[in-house]
C-alpha positions in Angstrom: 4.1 -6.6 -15.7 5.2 -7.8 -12.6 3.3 -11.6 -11.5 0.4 -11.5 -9.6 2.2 -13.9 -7.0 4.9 -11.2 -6.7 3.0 -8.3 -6.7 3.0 -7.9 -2.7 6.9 -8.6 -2.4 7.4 -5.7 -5.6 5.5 -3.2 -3.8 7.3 -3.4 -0.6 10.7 -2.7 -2.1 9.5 0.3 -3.6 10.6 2.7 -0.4 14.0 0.8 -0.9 14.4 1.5 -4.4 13.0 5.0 -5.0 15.5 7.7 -4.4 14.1 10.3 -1.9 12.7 13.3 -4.6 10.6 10.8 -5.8 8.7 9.5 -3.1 5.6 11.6 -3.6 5.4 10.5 -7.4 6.2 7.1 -6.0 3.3 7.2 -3.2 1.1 8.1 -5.3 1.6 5.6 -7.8 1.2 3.0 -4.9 -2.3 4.4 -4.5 -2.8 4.1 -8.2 -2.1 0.7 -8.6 -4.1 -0.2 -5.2 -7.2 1.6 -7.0 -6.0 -0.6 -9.9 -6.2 -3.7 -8.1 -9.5 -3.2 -6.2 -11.1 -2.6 -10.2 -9.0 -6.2 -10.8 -11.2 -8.3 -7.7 -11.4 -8.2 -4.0 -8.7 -11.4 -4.3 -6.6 -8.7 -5.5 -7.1 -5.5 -3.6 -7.0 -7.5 -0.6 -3.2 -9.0 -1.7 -1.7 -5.5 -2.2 -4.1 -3.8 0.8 -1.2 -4.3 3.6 1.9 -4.4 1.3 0.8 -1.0 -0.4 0.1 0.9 3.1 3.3 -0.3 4.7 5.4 0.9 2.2 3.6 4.3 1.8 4.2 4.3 5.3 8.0 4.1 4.8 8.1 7.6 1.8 9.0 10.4 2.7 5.6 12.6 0.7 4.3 15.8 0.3 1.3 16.4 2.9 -1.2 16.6 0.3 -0.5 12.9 -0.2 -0.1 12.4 2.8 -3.9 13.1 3.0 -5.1 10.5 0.6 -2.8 8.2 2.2 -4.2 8.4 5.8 -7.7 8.0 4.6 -7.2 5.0 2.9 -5.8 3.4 5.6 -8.6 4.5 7.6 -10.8 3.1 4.5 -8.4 -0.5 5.4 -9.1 -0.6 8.8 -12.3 0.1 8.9 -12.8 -2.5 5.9 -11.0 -4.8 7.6 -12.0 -4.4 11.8 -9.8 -4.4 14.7 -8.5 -8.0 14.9 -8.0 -8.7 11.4 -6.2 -5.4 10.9 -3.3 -6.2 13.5 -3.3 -10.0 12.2 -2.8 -8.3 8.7 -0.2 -5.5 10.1 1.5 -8.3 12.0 2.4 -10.8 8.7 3.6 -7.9 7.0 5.9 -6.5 9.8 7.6 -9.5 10.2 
């Protein structure tokens, strides 16, 4: 297991390090572990939150998951309101 203080930076290689046929397997193992980490504590859903949608944003998936993916960032932004949101979006951009 990877360390919780790590977790974020992990996640984020994942479009990097995943060759391209598995990037729907890959997605939706992001969206596993997010689920994962919301059942872990709000401290920890809200660490991977950002991290998790930017690099789902970055596979190439199948549009079924592509679904579920869309709707939880909806679920994020909505969670998280306007200003927080681009704060959030901006730290992980860069």
């Amino acid at each position: 297991m990877v360390p919780r203080a790590l977790q974020a930076e992990v996640v984020m290689l994942v479009p990097k390090l995943v060759e391209m046929g598995e990037h729907t397997a890959a997605a939706g193992a992001l969206l596993g572990r997010l689920a994962e980490a919301a059942r872990e504590g709000a401290d920890m859903e809200a660490a991977l939150r950002m991290p998790v949608l930017a690099a789902l944003g970055r596979l190439r998936i199948d549009p079924a998951v592509a679904e579920k993916v869309l709707r939880a960032a909806l679920e994020v932004g909505f969670s998280l309101g306007g200003d927080n949101l681009r704060s959030e979006t901006c730290d992980i951009l860069g």
